[in-house]
Residue frames as a rotation matrix with the C-alpha (Angstrom) as fourth column:
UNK 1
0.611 0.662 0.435 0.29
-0.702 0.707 -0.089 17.29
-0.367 -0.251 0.896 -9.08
UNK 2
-0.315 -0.840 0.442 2.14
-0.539 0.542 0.645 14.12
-0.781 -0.035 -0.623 -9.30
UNK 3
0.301 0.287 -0.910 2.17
-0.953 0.127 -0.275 12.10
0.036 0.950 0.311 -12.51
UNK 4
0.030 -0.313 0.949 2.23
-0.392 0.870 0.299 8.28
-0.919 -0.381 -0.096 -11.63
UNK 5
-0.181 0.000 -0.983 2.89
-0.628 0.770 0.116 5.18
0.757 0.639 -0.139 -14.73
UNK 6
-0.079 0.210 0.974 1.18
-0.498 0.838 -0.221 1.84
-0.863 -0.503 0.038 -13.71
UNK 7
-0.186 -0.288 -0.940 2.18
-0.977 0.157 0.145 -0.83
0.106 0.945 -0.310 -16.20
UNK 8
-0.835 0.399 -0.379 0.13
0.293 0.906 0.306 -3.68
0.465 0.144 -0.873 -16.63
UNK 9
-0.510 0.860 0.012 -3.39
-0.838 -0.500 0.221 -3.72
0.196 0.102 0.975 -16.25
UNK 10
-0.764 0.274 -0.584 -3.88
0.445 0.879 -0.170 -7.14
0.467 -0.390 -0.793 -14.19
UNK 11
0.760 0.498 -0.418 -6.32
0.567 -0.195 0.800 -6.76
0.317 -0.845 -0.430 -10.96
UNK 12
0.159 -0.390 -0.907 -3.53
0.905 -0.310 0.292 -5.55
-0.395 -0.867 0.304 -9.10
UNK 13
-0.670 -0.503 0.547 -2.38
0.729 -0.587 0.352 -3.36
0.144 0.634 0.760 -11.76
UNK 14
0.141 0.952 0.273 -6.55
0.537 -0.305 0.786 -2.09
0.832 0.036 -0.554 -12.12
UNK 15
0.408 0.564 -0.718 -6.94
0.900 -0.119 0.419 -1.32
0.151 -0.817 -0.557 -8.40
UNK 16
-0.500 -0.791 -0.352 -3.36
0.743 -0.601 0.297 0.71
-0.446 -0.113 0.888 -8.30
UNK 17
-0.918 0.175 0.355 -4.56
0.094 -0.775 0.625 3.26
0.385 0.607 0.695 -11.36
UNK 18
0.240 0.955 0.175 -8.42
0.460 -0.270 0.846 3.38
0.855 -0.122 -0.504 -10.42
UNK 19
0.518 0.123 -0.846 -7.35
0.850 -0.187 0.493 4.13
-0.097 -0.975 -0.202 -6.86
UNK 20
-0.551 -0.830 -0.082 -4.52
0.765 -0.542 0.348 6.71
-0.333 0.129 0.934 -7.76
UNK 21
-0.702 0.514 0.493 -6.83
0.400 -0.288 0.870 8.31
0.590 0.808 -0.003 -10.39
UNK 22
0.281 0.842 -0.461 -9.60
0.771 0.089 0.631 8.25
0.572 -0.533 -0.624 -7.78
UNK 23
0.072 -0.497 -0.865 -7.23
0.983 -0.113 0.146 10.65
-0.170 -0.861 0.480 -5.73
UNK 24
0.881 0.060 -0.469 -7.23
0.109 -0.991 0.078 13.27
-0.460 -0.120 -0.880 -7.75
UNK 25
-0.197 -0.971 -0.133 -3.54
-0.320 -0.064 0.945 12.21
-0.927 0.229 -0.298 -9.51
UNK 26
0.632 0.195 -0.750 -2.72
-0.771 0.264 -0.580 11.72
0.085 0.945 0.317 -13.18
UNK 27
-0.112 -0.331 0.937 -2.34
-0.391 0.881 0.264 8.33
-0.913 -0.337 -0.228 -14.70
UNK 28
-0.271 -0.205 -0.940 -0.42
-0.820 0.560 0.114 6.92
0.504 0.802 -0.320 -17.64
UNK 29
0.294 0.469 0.833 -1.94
-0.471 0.829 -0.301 3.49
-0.832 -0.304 0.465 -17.69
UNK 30
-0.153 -0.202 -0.967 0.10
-0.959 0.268 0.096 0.74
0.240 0.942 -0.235 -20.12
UNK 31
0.088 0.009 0.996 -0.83
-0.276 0.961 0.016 -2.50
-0.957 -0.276 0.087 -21.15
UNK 32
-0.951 -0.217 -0.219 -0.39
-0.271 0.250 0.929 -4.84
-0.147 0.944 -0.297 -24.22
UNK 33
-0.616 0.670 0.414 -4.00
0.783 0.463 0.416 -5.90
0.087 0.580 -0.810 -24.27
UNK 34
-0.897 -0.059 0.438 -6.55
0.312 -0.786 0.534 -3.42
0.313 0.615 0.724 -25.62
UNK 35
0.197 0.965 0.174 -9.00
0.032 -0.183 0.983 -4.54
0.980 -0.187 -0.067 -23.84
UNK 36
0.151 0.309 -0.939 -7.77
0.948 -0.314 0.049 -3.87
-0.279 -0.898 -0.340 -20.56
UNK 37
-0.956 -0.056 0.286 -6.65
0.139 -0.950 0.280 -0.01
0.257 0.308 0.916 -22.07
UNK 38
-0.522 0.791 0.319 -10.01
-0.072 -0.414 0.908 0.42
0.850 0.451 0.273 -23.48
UNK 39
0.103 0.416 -0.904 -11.34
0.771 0.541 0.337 -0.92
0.628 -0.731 -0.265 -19.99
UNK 40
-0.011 0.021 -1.000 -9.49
0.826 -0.563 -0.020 1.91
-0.564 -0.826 -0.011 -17.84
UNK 41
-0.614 -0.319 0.722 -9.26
0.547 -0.831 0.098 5.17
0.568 0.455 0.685 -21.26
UNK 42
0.437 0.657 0.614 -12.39
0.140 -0.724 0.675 7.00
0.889 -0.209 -0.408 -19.01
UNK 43
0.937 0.175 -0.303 -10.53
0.313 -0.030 0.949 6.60
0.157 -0.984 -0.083 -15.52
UNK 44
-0.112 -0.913 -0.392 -7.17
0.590 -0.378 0.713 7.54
-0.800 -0.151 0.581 -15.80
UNK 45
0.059 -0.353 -0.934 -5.61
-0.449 -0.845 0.291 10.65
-0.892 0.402 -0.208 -17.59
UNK 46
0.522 0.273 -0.808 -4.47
-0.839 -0.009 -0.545 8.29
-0.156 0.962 0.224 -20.44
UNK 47
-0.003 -0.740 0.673 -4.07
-0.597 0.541 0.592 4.72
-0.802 -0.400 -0.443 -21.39
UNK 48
0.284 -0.454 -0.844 -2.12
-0.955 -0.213 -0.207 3.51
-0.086 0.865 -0.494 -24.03
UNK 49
0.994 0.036 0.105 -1.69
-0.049 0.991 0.122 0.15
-0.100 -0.126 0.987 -25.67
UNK 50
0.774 -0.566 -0.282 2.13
-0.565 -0.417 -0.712 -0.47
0.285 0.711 -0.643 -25.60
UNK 51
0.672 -0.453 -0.586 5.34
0.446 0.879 -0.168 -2.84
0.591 -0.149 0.793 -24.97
UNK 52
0.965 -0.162 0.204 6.81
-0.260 -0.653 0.711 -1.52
0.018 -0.740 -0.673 -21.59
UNK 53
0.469 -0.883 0.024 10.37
0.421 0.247 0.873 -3.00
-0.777 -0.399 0.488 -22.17
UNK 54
-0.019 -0.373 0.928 11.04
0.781 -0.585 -0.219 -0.48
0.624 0.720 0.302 -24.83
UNK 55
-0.197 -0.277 -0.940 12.42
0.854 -0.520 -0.025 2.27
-0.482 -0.808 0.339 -23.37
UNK 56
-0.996 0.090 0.004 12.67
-0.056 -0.654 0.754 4.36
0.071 0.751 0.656 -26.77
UNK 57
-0.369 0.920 0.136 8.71
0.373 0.012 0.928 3.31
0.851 0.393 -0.348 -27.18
UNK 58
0.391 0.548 -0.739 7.62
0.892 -0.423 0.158 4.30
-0.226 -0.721 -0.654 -23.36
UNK 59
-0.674 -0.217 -0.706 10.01
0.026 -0.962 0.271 8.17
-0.738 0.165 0.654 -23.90
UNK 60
-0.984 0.139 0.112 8.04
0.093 -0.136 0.986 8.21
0.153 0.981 0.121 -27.01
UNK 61
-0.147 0.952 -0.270 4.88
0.722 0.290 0.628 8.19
0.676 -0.103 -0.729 -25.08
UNK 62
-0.269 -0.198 0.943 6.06
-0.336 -0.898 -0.284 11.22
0.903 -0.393 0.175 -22.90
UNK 63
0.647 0.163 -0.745 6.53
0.239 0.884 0.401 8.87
0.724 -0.437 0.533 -19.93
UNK 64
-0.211 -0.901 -0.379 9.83
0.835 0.036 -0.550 9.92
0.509 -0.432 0.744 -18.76
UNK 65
-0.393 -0.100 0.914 7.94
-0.331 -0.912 -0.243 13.19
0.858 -0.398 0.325 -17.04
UNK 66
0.734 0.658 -0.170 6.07
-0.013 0.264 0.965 10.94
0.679 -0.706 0.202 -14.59
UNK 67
0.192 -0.635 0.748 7.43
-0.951 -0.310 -0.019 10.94
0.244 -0.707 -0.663 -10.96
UNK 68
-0.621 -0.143 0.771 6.84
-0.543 0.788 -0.291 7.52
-0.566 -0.599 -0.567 -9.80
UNK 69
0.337 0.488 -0.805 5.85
-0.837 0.547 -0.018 4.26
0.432 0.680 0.593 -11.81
UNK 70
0.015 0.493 0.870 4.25
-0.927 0.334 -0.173 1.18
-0.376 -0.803 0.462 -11.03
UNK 71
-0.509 -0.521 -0.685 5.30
-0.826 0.520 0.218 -1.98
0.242 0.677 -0.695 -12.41
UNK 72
-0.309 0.426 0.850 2.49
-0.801 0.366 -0.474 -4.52
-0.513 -0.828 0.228 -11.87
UNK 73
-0.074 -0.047 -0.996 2.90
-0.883 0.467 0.044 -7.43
0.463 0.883 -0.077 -14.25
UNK 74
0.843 0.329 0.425 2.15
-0.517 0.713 0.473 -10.79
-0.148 -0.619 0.772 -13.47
UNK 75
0.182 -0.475 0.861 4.58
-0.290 0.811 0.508 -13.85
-0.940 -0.342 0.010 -12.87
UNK 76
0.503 0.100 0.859 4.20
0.375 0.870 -0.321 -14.81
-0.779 0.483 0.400 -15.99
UNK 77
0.810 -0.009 0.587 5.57
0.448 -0.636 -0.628 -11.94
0.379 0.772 -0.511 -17.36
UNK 78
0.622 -0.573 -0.533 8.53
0.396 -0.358 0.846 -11.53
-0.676 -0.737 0.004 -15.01
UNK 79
-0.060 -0.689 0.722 10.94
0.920 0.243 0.308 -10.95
-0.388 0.683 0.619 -18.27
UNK 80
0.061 0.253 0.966 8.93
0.645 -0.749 0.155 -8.27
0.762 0.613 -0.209 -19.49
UNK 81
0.929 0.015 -0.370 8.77
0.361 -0.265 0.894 -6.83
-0.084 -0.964 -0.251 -15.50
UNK 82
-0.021 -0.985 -0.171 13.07
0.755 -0.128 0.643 -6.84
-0.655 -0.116 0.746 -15.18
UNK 83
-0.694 -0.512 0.506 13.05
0.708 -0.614 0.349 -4.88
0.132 0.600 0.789 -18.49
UNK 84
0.010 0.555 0.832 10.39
0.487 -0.730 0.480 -2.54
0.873 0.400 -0.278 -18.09
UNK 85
0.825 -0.151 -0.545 11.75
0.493 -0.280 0.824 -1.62
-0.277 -0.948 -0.156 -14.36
UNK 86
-0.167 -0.982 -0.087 14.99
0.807 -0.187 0.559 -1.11
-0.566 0.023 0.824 -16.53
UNK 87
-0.187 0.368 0.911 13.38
0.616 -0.679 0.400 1.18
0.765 0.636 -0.100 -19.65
UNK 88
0.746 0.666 -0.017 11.51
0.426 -0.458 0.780 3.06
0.512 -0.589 -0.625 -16.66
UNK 89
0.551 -0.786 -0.279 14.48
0.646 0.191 0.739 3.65
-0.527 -0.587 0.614 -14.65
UNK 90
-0.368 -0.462 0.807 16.16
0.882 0.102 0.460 4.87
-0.295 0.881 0.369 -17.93
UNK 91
0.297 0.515 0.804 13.50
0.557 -0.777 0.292 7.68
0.775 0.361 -0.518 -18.77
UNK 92
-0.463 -0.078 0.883 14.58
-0.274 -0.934 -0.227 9.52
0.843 -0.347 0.411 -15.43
UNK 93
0.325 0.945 -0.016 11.81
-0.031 0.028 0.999 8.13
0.945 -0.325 0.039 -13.44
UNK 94
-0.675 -0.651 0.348 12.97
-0.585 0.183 -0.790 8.18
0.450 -0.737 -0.504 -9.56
UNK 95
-0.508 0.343 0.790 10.71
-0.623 0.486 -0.613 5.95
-0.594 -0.804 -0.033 -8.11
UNK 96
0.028 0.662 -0.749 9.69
-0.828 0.435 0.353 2.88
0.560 0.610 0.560 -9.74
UNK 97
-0.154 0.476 0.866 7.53
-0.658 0.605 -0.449 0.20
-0.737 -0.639 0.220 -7.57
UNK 98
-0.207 0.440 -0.874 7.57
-0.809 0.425 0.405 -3.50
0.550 0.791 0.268 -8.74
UNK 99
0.466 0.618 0.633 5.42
-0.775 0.631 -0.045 -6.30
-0.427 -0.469 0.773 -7.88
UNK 100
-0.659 -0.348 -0.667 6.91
-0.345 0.927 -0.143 -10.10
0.669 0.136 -0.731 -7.31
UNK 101
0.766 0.588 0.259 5.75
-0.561 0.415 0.717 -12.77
0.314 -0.694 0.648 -5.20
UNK 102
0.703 -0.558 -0.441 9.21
0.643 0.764 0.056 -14.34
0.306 -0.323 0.896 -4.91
UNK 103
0.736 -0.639 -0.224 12.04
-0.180 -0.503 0.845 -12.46
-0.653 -0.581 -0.485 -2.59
UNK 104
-0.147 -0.584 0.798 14.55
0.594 0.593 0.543 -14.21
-0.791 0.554 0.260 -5.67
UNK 105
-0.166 -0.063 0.984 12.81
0.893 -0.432 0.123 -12.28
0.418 0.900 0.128 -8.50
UNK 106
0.954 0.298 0.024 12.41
0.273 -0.902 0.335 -9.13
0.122 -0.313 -0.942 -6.12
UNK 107
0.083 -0.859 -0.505 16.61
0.115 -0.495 0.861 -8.87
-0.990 -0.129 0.058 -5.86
UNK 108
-0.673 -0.666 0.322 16.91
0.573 -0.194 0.797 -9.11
-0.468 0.720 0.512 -9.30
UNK 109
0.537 0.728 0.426 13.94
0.793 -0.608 0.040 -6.59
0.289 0.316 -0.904 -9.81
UNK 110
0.832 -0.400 -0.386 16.05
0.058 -0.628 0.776 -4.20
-0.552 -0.667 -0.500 -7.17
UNK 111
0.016 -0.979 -0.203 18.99
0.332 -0.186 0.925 -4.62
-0.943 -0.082 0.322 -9.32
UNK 112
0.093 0.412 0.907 16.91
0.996 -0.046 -0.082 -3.98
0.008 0.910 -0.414 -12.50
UNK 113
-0.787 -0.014 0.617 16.61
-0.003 -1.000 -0.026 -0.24
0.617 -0.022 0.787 -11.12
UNK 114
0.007 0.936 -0.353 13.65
0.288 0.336 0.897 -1.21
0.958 -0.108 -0.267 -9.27
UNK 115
-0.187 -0.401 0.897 13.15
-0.507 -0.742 -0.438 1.52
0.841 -0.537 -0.065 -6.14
UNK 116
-0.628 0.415 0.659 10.81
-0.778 -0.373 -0.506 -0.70
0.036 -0.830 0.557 -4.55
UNK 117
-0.730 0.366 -0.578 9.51
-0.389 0.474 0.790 -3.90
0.563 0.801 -0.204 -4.74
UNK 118
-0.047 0.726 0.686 5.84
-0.968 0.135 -0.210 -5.38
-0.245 -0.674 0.697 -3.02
UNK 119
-0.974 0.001 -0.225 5.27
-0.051 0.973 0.225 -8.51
0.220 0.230 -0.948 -2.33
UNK 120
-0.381 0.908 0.177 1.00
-0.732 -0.413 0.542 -8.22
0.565 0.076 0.822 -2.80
UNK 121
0.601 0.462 -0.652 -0.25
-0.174 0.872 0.457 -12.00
0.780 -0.161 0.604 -2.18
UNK 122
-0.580 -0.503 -0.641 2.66
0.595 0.277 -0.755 -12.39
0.557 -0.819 0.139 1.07
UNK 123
-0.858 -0.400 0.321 1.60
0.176 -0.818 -0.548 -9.41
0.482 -0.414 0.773 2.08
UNK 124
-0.440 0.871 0.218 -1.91
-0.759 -0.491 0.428 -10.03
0.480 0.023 0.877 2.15
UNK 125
0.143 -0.067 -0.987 -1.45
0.049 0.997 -0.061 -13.20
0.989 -0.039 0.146 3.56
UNK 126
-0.553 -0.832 -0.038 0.02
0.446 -0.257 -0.857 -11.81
0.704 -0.491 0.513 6.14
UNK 127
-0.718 0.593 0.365 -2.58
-0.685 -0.695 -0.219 -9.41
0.124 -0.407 0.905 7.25
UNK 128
0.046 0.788 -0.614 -5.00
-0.608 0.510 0.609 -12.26
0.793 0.345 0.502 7.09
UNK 129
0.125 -0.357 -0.926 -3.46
0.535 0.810 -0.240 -14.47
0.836 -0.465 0.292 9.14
UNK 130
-0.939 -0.344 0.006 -3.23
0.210 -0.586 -0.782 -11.42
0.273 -0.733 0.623 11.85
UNK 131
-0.275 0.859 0.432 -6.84
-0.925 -0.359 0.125 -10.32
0.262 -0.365 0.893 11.84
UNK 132
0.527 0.425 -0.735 -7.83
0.163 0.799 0.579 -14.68
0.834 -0.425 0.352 12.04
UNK 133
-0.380 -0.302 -0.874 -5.27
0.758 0.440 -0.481 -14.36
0.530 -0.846 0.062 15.58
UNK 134
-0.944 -0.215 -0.248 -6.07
0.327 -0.686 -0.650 -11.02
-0.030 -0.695 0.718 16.69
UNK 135
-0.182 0.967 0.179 -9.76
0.960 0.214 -0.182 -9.90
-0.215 0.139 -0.967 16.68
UNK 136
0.410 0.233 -0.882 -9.15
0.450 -0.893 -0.027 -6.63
-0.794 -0.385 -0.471 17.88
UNK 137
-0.477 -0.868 -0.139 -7.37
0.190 -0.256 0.948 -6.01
-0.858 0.426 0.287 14.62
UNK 138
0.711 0.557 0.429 -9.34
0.406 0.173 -0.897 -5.21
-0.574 0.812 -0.104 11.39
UNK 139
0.943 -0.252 0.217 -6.84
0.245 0.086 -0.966 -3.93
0.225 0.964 0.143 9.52
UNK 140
0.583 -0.785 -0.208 -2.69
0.179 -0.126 0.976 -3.75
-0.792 -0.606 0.067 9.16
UNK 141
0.788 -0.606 -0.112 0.20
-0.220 -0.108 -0.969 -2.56
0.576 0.788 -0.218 6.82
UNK 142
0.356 -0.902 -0.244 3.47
0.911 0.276 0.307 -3.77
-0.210 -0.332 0.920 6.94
UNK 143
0.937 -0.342 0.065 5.87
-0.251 -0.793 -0.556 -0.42
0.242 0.504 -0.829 6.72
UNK 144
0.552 -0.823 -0.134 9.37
-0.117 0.083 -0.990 -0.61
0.826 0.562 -0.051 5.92
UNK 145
-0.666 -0.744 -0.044 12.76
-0.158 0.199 -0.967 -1.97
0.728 -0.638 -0.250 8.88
UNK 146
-0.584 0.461 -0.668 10.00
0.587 0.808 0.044 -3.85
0.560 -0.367 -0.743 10.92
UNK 147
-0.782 0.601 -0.164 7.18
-0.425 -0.708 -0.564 -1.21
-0.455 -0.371 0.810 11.70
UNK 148
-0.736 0.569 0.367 3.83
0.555 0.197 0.808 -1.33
0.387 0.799 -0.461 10.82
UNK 149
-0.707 0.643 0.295 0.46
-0.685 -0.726 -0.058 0.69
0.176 -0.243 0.954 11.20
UNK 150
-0.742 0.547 -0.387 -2.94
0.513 0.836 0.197 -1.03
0.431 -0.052 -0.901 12.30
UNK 151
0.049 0.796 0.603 -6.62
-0.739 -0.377 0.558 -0.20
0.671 -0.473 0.570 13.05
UNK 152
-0.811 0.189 -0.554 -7.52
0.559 0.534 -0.635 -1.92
0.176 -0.824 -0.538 16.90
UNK 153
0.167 0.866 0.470 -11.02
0.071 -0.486 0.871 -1.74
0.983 -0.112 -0.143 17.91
UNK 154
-0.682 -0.272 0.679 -11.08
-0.631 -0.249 -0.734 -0.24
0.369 -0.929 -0.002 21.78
UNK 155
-0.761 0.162 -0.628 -12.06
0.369 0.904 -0.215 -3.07
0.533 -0.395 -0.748 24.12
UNK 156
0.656 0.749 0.093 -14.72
0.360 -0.419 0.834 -2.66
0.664 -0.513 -0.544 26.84
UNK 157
0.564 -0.225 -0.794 -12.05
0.820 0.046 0.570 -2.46
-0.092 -0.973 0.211 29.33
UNK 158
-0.286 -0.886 0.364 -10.54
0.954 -0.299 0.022 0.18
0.089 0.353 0.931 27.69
UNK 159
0.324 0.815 0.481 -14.24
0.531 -0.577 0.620 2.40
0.783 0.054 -0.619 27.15
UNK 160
0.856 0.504 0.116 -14.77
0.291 -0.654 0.698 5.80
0.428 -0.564 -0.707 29.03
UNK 161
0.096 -0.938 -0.334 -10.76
0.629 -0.202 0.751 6.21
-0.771 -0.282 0.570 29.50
UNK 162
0.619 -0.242 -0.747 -8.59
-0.513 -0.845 -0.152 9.32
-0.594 0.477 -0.647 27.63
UNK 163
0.878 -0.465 -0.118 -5.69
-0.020 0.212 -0.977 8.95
0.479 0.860 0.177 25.25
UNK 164
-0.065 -0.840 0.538 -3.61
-0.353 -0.485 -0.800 10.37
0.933 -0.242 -0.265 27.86
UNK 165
0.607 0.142 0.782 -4.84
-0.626 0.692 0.360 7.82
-0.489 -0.708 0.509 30.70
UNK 166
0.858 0.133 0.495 -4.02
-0.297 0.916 0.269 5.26
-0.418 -0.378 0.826 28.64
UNK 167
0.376 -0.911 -0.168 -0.27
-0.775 -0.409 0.481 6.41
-0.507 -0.050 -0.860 27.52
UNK 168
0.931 -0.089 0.355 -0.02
0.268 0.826 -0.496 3.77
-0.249 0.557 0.793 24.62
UNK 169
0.390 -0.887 -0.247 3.15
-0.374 0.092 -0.923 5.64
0.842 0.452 -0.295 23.62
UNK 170
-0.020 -0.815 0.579 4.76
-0.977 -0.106 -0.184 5.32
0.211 -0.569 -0.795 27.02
UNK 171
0.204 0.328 0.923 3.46
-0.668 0.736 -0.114 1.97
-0.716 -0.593 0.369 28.05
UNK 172
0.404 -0.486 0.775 3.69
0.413 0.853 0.319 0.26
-0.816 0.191 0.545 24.64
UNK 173
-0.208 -0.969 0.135 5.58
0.328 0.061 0.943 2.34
-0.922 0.240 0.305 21.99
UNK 174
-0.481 0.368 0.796 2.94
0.806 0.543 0.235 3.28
-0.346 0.754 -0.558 19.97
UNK 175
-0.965 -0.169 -0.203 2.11
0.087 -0.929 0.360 6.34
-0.249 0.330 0.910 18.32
UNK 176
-0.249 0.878 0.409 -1.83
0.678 0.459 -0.574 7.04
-0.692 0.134 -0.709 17.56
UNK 177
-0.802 0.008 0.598 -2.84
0.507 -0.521 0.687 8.53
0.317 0.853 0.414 13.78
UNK 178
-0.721 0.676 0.156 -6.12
-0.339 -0.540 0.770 8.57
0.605 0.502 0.618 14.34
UNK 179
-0.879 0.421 0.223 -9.55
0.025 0.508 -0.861 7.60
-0.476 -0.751 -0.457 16.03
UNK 180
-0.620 0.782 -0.068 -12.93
0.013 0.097 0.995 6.64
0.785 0.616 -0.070 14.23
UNK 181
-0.963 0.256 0.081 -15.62
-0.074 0.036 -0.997 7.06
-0.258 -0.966 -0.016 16.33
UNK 182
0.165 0.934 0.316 -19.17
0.226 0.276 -0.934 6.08
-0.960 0.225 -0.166 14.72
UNK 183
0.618 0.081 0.782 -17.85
0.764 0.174 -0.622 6.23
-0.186 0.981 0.046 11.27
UNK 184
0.895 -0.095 0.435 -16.01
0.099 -0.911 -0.401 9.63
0.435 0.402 -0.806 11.76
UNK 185
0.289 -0.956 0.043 -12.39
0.780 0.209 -0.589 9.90
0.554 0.204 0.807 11.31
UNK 186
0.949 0.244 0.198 -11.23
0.003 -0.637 0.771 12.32
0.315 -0.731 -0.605 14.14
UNK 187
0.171 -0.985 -0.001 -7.47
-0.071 -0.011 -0.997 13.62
0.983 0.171 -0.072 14.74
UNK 188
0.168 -0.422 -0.891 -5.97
0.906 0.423 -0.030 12.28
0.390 -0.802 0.453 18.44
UNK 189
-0.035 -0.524 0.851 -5.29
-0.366 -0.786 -0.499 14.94
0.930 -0.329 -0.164 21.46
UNK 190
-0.822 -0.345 -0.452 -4.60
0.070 0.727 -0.683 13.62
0.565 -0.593 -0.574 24.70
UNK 191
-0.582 0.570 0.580 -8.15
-0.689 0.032 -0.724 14.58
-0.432 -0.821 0.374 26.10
UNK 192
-0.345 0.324 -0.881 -9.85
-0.723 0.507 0.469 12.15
0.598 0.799 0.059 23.53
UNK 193
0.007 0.948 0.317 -12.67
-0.940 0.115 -0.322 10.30
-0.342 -0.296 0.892 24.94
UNK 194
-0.684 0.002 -0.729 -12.91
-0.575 0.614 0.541 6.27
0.449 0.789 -0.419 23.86
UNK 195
0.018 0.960 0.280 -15.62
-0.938 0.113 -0.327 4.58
-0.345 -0.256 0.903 23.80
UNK 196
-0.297 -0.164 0.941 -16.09
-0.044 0.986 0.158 0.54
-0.954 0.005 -0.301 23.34
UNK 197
0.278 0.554 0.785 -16.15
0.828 0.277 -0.488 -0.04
-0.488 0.785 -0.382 19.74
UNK 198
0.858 -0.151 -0.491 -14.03
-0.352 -0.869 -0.349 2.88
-0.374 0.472 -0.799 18.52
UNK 199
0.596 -0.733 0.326 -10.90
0.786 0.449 -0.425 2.05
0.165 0.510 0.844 15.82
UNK 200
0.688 -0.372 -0.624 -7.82
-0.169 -0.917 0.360 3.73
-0.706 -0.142 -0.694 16.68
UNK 201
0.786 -0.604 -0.132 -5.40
-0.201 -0.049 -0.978 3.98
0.585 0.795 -0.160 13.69
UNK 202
0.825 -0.506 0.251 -1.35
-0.235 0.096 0.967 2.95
-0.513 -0.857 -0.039 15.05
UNK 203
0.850 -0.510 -0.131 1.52
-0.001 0.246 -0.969 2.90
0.527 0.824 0.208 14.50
UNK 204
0.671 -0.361 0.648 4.68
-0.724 -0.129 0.678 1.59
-0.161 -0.924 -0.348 15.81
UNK 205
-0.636 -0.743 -0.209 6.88
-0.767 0.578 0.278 -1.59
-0.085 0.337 -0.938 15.95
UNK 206
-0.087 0.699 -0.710 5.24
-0.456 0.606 0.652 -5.06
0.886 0.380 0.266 15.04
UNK 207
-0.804 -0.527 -0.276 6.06
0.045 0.410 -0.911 -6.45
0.593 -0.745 -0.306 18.26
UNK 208
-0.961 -0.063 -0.270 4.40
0.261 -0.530 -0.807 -3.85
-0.092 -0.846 0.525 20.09
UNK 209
-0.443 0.836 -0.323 1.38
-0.792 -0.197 0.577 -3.33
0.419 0.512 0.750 18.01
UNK 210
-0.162 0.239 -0.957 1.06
-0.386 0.878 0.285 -7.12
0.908 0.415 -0.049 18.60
UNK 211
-0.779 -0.472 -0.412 1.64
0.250 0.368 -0.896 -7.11
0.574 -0.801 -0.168 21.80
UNK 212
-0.891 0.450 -0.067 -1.40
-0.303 -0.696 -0.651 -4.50
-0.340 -0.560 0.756 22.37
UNK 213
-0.076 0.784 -0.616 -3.81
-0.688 0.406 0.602 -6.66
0.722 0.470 0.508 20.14
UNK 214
-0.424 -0.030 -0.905 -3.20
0.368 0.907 -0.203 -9.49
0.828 -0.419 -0.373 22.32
UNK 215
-0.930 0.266 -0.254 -3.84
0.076 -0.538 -0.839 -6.91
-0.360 -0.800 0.481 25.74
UNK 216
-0.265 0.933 -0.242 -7.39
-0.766 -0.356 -0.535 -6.12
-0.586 0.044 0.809 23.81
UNK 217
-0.810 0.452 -0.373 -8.55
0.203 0.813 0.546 -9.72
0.550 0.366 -0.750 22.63
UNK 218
0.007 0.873 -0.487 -11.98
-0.530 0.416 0.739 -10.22
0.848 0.253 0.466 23.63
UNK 219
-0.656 -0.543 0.524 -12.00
-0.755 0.471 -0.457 -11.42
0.002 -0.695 -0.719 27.02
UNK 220
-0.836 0.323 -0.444 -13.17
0.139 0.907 0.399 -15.25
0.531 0.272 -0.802 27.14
């Protein structure tokens, strides 16, 4: 079982560990204030009040066995962010995710040691602004060199067709994960049945994704 670090204990920080934790994975959870610790010590494996830009003080916490760690400090704390991407880094860790909102403090996070950096509030901003143009969209991730995944509900015009009628890879490039179908999460084969009002998971380029929201808007 992987062994994640999530450092800071903001909201974003919170959701990361509770959700991780929630999975079934252990979680070192640091923060400097005790009362967010004392907030997550029943939900994660084990959190610890402590100053994440000590490197000697996080190895001393038996830190350096985790696989991947989560740097989720706020803005205001970008100083303490750079070094505790660098301490982290330092212990061994190969993967360490940190959170910016500027593309400016995310190169010099990346040159901290920083495997990964998210950009939460763009990112969510982002998706917003996609589900207000696209109905047919309810939810999207950006993934990495200009892909992304998305749920699309199935139009009417779409209803009472297969997977393999409607040849989304060949036609637009798009790969299907999955298929909800009254709440139930159901794995794709090309005889697959849709029905108006089913969510098919995707994945694919943005373009193309986009291109197939726009094909299933709502006709006027």
């Amino acid at each position: 079982m992987k062994t994640y670090v999530v450092v800071g204990l903001g909201q974003f920080g919170e959701h990361v560990a509770r959700s991780l934790s929630q999975a079934g994975r252990e979680v070192l959870a640091v923060d400097r204030s005790m009362e967010r610790v004392e907030a997550l010590k029943d939900v994660v494996a084990q959190a610890v009040r402590a100053d994440c830009t000590s490197e000697e003080a996080m190895r001393a916490l038996g830190l350096g066995r985790a696989e991947v760690a989560v740097v989720a400090l706020g803005e205001e704390d970008f100083e303490a962010a750079v070094l505790g991407t660098a301490a982290l880094k330092g212990l061994g860790i190969k993967k360490v995710v940190a959170r910016t909102s500027s593309p400016q403090r995310g190169k010099i996070l990346s040159l901290a040691g920083a495997s990964r950096v998210v950009y939460p509030e763009a990112e969510m901003g982002e998706q917003l602004a996609r589900m207000l143009i696209h109905s047919s969209v309810l939810a999207s991730t950006e993934l990495p060199s200009g892909f992304m995944m998305a749920e699309l509900r199935v139009p009417e015009h779409a209803a009472g067709r297969s997977l393999q009628e409607l040849q989304l890879r060949r036609t637009h490039g798009l790969n299907v994960i999955a298929i909800t179908h009254r709440g139930v999460i159901t794995e794709p084969v090309p005889e697959s049945m849709l029905s108006a009002g089913d969510v098919l998971l995707v994945a694919g380029r943005d373009e193309r994704v986009e291109a197939l929201a726009r094909r299933w808007e709502p006709k006027a």
